[in-house]
N, CA, C and O of each residue as an XYZ file, in Angstrom:
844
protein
N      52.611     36.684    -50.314
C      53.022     37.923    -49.639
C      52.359     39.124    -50.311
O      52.104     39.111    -51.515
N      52.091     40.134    -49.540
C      51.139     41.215    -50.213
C      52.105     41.806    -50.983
O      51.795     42.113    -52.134
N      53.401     42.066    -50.518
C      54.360     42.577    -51.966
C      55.075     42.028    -52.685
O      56.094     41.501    -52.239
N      54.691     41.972    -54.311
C      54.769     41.422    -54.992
C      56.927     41.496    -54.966
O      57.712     42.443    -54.919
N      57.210     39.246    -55.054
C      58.619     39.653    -55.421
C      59.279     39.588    -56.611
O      58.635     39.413    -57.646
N      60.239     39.680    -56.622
C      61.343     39.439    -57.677
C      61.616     38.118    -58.051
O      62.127     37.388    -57.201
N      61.279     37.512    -59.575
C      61.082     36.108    -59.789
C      62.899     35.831    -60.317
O      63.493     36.285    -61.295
N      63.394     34.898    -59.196
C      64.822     34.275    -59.448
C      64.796     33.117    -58.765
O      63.741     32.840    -58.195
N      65.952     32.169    -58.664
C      65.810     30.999    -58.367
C      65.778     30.788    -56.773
O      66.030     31.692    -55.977
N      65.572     30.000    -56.557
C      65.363     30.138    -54.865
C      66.794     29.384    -54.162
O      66.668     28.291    -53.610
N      68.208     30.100    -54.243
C      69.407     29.446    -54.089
C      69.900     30.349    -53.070
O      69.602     31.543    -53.102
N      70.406     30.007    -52.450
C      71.645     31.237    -51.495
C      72.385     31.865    -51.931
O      72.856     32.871    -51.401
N      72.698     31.369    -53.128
C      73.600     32.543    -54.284
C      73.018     33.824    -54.735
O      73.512     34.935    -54.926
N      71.617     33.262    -54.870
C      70.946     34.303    -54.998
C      70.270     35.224    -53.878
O      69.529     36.199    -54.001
N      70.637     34.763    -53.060
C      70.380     35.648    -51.760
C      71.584     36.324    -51.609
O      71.692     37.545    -51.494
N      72.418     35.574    -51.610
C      73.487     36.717    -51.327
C      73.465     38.031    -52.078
O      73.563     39.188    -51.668
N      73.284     37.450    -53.482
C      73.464     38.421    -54.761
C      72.523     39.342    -54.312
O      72.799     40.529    -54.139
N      71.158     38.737    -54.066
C      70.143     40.499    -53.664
C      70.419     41.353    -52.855
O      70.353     42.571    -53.018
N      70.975     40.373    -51.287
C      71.802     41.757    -50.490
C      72.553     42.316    -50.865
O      72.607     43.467    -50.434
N      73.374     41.982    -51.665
C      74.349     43.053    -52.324
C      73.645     44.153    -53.011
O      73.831     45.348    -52.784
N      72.751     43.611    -53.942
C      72.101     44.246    -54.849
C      71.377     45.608    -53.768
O      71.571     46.777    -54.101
N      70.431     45.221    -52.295
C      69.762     46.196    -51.909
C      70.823     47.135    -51.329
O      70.366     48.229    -50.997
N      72.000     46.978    -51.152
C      72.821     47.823    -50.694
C      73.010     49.057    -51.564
O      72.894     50.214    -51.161
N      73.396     48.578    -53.138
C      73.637     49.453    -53.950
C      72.531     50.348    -54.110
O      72.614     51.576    -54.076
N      71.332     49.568    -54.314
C      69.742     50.236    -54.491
C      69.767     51.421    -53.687
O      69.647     52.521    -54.227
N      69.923     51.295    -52.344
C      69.984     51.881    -50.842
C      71.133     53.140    -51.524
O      70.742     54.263    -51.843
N      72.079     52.837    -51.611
C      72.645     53.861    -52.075
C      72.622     54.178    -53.098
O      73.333     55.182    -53.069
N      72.218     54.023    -54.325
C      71.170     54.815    -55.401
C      70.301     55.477    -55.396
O      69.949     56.077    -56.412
N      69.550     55.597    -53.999
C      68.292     55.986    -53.581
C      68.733     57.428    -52.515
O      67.949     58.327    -52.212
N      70.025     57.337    -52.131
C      70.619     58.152    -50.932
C      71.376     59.574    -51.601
O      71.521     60.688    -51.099
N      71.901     58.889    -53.319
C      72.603     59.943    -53.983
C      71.254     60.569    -54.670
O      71.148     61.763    -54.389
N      70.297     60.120    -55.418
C      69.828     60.230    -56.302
C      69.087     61.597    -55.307
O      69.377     62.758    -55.596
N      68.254     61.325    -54.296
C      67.787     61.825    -53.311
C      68.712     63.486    -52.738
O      68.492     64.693    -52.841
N      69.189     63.096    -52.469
C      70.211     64.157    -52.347
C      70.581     65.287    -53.616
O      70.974     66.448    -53.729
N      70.285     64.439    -54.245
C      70.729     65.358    -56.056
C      68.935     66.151    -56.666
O      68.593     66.978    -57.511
N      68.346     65.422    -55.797
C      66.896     65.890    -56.223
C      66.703     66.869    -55.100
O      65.887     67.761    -55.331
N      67.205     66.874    -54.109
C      66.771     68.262    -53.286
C      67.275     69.209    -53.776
O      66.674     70.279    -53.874
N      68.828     68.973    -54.308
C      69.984     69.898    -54.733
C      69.093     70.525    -55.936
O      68.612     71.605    -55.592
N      68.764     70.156    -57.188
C      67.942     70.381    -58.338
C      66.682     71.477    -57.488
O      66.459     72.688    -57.499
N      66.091     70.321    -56.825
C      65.011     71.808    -56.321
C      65.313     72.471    -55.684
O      64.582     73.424    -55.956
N      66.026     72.815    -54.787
C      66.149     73.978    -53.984
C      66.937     74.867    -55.520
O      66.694     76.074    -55.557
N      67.535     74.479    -56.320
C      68.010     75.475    -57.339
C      66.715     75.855    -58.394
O      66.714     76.889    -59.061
N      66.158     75.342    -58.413
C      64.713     75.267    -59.194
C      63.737     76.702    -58.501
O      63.516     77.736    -59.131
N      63.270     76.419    -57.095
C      62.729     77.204    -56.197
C      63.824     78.554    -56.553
O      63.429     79.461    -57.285
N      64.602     78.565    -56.220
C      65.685     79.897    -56.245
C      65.535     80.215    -57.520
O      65.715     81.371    -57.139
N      65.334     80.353    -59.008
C      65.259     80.313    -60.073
C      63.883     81.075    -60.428
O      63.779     82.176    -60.968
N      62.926     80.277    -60.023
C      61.390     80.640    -60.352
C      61.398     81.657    -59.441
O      60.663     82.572    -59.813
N      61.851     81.830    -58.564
C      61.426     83.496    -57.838
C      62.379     84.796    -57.787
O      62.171     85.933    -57.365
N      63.472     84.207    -58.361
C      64.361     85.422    -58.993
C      63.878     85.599    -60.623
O      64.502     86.468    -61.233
N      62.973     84.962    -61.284
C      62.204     84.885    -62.476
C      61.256     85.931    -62.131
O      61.165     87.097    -62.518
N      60.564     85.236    -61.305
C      59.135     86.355    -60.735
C      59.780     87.990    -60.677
O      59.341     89.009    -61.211
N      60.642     87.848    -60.061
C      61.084     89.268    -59.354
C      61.299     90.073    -60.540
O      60.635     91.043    -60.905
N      62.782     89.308    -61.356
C      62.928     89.800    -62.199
C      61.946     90.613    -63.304
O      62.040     91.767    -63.725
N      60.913     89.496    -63.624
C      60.316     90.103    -64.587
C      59.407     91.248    -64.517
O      59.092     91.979    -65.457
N      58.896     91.348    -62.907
C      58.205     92.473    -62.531
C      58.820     93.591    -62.577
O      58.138     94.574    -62.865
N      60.843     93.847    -62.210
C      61.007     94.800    -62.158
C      61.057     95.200    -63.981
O      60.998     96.321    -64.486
N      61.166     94.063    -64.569
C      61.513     94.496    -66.535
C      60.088     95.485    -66.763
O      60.174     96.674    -67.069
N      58.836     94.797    -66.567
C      57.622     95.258    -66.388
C      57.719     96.873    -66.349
O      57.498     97.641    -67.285
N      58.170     97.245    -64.812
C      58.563     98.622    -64.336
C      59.472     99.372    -65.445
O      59.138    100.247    -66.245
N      60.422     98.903    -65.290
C      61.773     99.436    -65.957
C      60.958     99.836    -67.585
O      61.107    101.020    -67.889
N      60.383     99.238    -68.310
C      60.031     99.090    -69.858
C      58.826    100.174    -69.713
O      58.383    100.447    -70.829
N      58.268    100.765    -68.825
C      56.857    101.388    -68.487
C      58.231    102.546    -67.860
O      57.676    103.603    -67.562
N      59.049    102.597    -67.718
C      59.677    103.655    -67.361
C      60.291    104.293    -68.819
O      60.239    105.454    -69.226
N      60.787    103.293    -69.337
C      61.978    103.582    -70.745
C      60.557    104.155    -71.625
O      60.770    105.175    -72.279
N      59.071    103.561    -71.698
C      58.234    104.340    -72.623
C      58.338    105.692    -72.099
O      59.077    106.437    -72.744
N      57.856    106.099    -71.238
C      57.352    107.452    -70.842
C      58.496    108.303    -71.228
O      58.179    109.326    -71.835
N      59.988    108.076    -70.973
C      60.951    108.639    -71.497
C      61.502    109.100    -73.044
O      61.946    110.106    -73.598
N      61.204    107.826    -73.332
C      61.475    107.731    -74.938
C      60.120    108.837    -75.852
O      60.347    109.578    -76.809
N      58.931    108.635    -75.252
C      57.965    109.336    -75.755
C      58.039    111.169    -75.427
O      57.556    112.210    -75.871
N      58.981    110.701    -74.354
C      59.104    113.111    -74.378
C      60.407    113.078    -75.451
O      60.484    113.916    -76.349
N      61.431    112.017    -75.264
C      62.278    112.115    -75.893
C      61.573    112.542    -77.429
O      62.067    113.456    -78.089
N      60.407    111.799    -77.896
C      60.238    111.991    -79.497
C      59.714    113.666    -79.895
O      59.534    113.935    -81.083
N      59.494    114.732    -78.832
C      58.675    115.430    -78.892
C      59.763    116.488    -79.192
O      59.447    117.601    -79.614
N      61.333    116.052    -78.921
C      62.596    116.966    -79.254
C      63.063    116.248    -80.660
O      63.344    117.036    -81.563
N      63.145    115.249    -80.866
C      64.001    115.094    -82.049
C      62.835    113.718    -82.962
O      61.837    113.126    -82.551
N      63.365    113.671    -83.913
C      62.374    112.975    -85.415
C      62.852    111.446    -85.061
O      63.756    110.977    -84.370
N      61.805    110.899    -85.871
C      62.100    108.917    -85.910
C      62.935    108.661    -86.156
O      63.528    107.809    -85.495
N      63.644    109.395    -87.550
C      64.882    108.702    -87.881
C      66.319    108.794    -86.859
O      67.227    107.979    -86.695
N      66.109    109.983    -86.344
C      67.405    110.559    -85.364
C      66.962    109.376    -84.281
O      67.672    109.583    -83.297
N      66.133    108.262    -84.027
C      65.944    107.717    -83.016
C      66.264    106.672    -83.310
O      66.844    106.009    -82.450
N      65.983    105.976    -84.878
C      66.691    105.029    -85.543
C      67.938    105.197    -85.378
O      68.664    104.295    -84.962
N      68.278    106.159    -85.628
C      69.621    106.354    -85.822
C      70.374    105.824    -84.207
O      71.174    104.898    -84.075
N      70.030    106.393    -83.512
C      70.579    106.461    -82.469
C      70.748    104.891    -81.573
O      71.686    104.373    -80.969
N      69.183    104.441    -81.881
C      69.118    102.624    -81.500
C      70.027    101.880    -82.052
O      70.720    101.015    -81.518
N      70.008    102.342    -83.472
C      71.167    101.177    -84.321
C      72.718    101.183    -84.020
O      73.533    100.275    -84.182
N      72.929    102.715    -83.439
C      74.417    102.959    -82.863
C      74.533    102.038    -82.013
O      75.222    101.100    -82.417
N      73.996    101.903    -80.654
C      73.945    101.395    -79.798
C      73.875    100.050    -80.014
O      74.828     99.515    -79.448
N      73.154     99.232    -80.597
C      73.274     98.262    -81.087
C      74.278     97.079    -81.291
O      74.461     95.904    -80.974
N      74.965     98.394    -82.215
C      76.068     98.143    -82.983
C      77.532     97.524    -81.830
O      78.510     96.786    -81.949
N      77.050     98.164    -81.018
C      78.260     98.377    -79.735
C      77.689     97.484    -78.903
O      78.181     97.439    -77.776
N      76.929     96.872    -79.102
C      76.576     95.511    -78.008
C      77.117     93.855    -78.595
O      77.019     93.345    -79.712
N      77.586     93.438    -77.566
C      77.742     91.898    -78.061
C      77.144     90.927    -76.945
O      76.946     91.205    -75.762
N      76.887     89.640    -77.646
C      76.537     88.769    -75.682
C      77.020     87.670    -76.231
O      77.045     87.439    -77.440
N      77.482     86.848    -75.220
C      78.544     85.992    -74.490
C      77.540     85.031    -73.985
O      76.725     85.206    -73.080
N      77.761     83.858    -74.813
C      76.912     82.733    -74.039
C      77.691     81.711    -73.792
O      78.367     81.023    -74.557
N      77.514     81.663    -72.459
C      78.694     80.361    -71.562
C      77.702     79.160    -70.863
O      76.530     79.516    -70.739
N      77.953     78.083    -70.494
C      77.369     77.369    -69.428
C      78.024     77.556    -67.905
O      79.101     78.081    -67.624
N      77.170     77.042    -67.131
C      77.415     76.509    -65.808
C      76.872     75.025    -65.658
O      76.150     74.576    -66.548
N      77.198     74.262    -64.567
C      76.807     72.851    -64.323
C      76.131     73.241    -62.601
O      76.452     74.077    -61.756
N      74.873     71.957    -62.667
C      73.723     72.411    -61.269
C      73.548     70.804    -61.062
O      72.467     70.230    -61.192
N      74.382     70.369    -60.829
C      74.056     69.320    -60.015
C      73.976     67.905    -61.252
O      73.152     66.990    -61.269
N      75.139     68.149    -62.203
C      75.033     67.626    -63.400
C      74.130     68.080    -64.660
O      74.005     67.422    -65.693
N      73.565     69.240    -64.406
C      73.055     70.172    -65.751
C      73.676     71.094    -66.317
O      74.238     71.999    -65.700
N      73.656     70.994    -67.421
C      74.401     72.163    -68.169
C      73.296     73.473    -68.368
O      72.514     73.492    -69.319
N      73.353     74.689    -67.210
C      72.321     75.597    -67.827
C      73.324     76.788    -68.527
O      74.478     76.922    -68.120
N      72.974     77.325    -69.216
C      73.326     78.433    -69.856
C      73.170     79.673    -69.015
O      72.234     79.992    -68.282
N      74.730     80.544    -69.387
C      74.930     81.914    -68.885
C      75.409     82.721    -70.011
O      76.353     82.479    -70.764
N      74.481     83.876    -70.003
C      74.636     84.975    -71.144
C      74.816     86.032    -70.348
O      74.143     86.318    -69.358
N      76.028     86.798    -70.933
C      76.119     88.242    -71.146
C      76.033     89.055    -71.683
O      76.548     88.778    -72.767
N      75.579     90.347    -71.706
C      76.143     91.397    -72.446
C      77.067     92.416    -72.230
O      76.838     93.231    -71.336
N      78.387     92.524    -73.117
C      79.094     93.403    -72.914
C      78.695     94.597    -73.847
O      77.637     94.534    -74.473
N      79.496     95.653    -73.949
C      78.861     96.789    -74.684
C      80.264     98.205    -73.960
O      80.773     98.639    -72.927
N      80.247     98.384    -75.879
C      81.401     99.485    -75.898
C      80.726    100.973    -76.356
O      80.822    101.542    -77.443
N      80.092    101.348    -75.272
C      79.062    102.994    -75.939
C      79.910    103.502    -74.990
O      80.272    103.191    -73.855
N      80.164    104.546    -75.941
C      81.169    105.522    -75.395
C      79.749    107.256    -74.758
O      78.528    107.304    -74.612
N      80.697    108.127    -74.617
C      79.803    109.245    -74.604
C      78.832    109.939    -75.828
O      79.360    109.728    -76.920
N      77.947    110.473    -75.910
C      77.312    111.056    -77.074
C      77.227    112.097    -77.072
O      76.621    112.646    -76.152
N      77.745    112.760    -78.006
C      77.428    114.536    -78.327
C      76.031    115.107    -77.805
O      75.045    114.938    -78.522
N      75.858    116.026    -76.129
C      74.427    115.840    -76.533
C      74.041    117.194    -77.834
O      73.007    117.816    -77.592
N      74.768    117.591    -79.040
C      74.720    118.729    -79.695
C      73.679    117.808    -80.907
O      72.811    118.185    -81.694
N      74.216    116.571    -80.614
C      73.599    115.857    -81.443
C      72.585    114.702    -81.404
O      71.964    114.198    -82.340
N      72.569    114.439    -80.235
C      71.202    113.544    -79.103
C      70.982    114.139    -78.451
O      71.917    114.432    -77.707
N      69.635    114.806    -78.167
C      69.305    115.087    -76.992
C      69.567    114.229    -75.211
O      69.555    113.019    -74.985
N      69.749    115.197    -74.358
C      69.943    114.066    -73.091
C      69.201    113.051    -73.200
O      69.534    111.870    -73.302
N      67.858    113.658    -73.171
C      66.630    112.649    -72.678
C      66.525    111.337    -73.839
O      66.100    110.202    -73.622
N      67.078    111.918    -75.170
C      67.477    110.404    -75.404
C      68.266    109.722    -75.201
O      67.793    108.589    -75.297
N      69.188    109.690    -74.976
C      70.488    109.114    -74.440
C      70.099    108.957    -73.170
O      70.984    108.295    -72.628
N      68.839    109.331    -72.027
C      69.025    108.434    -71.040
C      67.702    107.456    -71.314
O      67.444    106.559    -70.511
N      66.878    107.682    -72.498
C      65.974    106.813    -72.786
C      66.892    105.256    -73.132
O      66.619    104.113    -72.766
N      68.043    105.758    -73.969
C      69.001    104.570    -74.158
C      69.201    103.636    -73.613
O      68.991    102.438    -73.806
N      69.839    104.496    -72.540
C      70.507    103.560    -71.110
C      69.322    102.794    -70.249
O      69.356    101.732    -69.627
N      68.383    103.645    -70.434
C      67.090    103.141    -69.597
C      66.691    101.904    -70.407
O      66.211    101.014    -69.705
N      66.796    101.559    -72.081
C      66.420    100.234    -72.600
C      67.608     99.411    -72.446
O      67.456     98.215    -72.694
N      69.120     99.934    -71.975
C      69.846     98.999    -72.253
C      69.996     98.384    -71.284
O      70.822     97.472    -71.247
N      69.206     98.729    -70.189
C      68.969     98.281    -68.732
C      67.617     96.524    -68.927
O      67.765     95.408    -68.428
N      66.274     97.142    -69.986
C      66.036     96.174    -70.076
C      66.196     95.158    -71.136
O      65.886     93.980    -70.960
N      66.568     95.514    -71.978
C      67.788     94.702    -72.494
C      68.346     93.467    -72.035
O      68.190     92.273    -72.289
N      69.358     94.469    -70.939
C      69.789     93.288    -69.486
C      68.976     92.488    -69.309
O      69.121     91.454    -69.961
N      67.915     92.564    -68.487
C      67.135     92.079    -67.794
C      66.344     90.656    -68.757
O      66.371     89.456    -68.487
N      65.679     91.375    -69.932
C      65.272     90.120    -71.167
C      66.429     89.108    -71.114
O      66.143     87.913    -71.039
N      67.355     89.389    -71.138
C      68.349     88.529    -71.339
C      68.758     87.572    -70.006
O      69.035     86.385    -69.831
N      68.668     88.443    -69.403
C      68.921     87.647    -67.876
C      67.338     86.582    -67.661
O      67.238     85.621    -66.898
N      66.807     86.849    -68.113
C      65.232     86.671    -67.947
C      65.152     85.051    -68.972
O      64.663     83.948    -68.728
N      65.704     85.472    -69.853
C      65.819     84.380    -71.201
C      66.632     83.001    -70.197
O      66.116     81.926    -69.892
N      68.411     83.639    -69.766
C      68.906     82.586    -69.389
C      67.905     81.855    -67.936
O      67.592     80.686    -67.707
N      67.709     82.744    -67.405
C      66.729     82.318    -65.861
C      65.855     81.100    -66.251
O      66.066     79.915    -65.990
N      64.748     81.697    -66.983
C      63.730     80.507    -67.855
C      64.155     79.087    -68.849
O      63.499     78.065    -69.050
N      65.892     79.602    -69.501
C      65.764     77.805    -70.148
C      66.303     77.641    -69.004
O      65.794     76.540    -68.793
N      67.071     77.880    -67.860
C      67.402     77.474    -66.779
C      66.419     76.352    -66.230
O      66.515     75.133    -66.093
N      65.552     77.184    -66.008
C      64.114     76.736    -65.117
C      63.529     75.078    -65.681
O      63.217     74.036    -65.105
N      63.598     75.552    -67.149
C      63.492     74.394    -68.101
C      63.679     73.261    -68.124
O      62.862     72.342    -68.192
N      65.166     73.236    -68.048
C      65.978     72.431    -68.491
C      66.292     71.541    -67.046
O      66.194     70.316    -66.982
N      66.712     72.483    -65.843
C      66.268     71.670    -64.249
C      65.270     71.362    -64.184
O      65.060     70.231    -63.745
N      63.965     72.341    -64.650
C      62.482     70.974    -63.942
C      62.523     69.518    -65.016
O      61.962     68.501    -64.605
N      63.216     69.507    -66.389
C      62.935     68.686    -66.647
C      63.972     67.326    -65.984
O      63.788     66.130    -66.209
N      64.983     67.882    -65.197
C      65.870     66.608    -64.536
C      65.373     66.726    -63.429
O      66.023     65.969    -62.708
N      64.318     67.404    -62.622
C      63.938     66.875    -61.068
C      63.209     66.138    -61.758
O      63.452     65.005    -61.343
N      62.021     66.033    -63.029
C      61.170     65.143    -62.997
C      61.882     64.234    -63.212
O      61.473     63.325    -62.489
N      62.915     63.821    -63.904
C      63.344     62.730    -64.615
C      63.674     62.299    -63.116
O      62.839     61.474    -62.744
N      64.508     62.554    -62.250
C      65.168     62.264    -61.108
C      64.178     61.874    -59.907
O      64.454     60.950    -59.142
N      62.849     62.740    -59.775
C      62.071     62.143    -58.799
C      61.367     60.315    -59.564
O      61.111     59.274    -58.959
N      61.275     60.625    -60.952
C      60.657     59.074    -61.514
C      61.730     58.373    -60.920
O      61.236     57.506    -60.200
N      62.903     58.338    -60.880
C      63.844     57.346    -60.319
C      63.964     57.111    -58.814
O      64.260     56.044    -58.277
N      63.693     58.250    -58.230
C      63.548     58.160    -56.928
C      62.560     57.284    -56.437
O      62.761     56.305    -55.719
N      61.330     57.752    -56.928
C      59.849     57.019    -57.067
C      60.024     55.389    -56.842
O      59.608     54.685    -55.922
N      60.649     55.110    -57.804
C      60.762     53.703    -58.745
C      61.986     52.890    -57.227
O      61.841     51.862    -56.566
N      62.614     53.501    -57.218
C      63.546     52.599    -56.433
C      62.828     52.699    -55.019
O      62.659     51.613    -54.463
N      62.339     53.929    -54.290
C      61.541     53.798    -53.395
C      60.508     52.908    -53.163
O      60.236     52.442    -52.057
N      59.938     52.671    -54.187
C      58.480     52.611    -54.126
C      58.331     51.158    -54.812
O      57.302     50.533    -54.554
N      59.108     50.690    -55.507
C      58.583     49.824    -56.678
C      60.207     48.848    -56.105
O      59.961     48.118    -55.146
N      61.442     48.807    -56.505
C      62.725     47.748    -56.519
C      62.812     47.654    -55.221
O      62.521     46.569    -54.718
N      63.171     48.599    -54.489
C      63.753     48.552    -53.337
C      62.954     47.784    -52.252
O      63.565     46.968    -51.563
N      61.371     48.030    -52.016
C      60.503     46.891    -51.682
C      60.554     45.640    -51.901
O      60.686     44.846    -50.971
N      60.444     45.212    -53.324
C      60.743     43.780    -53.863
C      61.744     43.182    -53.826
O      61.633     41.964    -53.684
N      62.978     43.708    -53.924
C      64.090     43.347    -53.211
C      63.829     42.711    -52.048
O      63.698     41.492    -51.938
N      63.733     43.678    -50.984
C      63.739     43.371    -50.050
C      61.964     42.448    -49.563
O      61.855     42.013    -48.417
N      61.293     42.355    -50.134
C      60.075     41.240    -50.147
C      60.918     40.028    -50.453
O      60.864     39.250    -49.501
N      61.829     39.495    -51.630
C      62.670     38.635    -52.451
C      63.067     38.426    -51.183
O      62.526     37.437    -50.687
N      63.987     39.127    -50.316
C      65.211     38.509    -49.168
C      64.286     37.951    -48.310
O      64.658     36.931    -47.731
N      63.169     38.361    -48.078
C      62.852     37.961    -46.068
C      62.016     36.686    -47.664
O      62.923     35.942    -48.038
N      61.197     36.516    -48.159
C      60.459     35.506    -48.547
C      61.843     34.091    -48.715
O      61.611     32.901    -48.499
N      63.147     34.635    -49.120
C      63.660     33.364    -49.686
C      64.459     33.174    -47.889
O      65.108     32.128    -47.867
N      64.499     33.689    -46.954
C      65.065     33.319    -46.105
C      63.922     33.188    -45.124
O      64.226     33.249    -43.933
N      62.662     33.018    -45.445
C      61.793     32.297    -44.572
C      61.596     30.785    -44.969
O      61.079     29.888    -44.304
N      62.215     30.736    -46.385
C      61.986     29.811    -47.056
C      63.279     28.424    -46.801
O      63.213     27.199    -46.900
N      64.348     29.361    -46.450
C      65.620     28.646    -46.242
C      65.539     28.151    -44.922
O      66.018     27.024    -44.796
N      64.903     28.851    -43.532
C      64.951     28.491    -42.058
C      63.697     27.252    -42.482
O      64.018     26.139    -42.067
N      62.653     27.281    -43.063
C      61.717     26.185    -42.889
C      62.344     24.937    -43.328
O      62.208     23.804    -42.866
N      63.095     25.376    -44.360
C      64.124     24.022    -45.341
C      64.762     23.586    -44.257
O      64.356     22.489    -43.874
N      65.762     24.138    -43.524
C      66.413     24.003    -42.484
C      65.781     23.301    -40.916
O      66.413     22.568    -40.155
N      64.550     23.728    -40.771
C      63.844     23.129    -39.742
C      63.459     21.750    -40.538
O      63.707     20.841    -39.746
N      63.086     21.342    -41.450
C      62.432     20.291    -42.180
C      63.623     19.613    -42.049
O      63.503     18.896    -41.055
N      64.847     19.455    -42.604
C      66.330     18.849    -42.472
C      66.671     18.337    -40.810
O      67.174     17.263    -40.483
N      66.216     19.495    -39.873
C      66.661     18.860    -38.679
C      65.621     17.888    -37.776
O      66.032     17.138    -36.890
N      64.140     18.034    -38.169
C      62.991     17.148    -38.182
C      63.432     15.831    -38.902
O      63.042     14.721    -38.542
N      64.244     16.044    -39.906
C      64.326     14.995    -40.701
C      65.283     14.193    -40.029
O      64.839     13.052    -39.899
N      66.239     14.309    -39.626
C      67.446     14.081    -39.219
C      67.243     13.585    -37.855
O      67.955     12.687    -37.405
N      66.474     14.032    -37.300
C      65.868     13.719    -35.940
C      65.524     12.936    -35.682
O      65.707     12.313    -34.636
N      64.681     12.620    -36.872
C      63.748     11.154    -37.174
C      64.686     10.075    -37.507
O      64.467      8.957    -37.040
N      65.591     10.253    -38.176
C      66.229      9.186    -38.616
C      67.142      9.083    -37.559
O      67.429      7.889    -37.643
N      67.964      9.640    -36.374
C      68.909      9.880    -35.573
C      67.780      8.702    -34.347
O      68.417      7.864    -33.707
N      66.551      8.740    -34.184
C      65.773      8.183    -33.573
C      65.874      6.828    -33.990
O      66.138      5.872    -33.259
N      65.563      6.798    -35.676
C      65.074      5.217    -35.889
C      66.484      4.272    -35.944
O      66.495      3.068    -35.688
N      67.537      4.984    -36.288
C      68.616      4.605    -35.891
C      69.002      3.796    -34.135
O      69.552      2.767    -33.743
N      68.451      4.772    -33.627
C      68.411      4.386    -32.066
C      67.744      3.083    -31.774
O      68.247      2.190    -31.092
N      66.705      3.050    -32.280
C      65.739      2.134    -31.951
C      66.591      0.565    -32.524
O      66.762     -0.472    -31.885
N      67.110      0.986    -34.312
C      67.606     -0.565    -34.637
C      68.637     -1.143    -33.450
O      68.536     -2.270    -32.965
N      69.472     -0.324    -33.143
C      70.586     -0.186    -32.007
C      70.018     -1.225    -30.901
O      70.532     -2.301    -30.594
N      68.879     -0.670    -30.396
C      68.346     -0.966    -29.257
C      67.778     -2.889    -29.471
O      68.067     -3.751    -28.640
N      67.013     -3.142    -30.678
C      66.425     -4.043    -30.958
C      67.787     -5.341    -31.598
O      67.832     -6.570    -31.551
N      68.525     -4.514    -32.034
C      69.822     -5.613    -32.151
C      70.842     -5.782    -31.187
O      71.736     -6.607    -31.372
């Protein structure tokens, strides 16, 4: 047979046992399948809220320079040190999971307790240079969880399409090569038995006849 089968004994026990067996296959192949679209369509959604994202960080960070740089032209480095490390100080992030179809990806936050600032003592324009980095800030971070996201799912569609592959392509064939080869094998046994039987049901006849 051009596809190669599955080497077991040639019994009806064991036929039975493989239909059972291609059933489960069949439905190993129906979940697994289903869980691999689920993975990519979350994969696809991922890589282009990635894209997006990072173009607007791009923007946003080319916005926070131009700001921060008039900002330096009112007040000194250190008053800017100063002012980053406040802020800082008042940030925390929160790293949680979610589950995607049996993956654990990671979800980070940042919360943050900045209250108002004297502007007697920050200029506006720094304090909205602030807000303008704590915006990308956000975004790096959102950007961080997006990507091991991305990661960590492409590495279970691959793992999940090799299985798909394999039972498609490789068991689920031979299996089913194994069933039709051992039950072409069982009807010829079966025709040979009633040839046989035939013959002897005949020569039987004949002693009958001659005695």
């Amino acid at each position: 047979m051009s596809q190669q089968i599955l080497k077991v004994r040639p019994t009806k026990i064991e036929l039975i046992r493989l239909k059972r067996r291609i059933k489960v296959a069949k439905r190993l192949h129906k979940v697994l399948k289903d869980r691999l679209i689920i993975l990519s369509q979350e994969l696809i959604a991922l890589i282009r809220e990635g894209m997006s994202l990072r173009m607007q960080t791009y923007d946003q960070l080319e916005k926070c320079s131009r700001t921060l740089h008039k900002s330096s032209l009112l007040t000194t480095p250190l008053m800017i040190d100063a002012f980053a490390s406040s802020r800082l100080e008042k940030s925390k992030i929160v790293v949680g999971t979610r589950v995607v179809a049996g993956v654990k990806a990671p979800v980070i936050e940042v919360s943050r307790k900045v209250g108002e600032y004297d502007p007697s003592v920050y200029p506006l324009i720094l304090i909205d240079a602030g807000k303008c980095y704590d915006k990308v800030i956000d975004n790096v971070i959102k950007l961080a969880e997006i990507e091991t996201s991305i990661l960590l799912i492409g590495r279970e569609v691959s793992r999940v399409k090799r299985r798909v592959n394999a039972l498609e392509n490789i068991l689920i064939p031979r299996i089913e090569a194994t069933i039709k080869y051992l039950s072409m094998k069982f009807e010829e046994r079966e025709r040979e038995d009633k040839t046989r039987m035939k013959k002897v049901k005949q020569m039987l006849e004949r002693r009958r006849q001659v005695s």
